[in-house]
N, C-alpha and C positions, 0 to 999 in steps of 0.2 A: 336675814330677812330684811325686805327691802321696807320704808314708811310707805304704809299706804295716802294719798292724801287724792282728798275731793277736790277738782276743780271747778265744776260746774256750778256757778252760781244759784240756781235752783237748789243743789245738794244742800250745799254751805244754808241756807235760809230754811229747810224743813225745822221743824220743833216735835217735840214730843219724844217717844222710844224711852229706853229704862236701860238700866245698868245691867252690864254680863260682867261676867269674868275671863279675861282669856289667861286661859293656864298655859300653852304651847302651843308649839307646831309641829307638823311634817314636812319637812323641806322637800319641795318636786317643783316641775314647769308650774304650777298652780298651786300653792302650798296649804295645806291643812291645818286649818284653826280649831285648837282644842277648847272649850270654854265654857264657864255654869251659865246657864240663862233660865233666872226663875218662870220664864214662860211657857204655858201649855206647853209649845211646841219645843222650849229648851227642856223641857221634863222626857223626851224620848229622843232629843239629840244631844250630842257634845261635840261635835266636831263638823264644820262647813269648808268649802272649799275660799281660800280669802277673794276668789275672783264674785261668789257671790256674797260674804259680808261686804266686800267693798261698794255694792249697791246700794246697801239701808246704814251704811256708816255715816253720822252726820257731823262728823268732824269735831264732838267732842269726845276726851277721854280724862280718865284720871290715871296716872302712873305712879309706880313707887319702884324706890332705888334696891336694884337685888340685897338680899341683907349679908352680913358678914358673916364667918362660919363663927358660930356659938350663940350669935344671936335667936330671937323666935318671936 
């Protein structure tokens, strides 16, 4: 999976949006993001195409390192 990143200056400067989770993908020409989003509208989705997250993505994230096997 390729980084999505905002260039558009406008992007970069929005504020506000709330935390998802992205748990996976589906690799295709447009790849399929799996993901919890405690939002109304995350409450009857889990998965968006990343061509449109990559519209409301405002260039922040939090990330964590896959964990070792035995770990949890």
């Amino acid at each position: 999976m390729q980084y999505v990143r905002q260039s558009s200056k406008a992007a970069r400067a929005r504020k506000g949006g709330h935390l998802i989770i992205l748990r996976g993908y589906e690799d295709g020409p447009d790849p399929v993001i799996q993901f919890r989003d405690p939002s109304a509208w995350g409450q009857e989705h889990d998965r968006v195409p990343l061509s449109r997250l990559a519209h409301s993505y405002t260039g922040r994230a939090i990330t964590f390192a896959p964990l070792s096997d035995g770990e949890s």
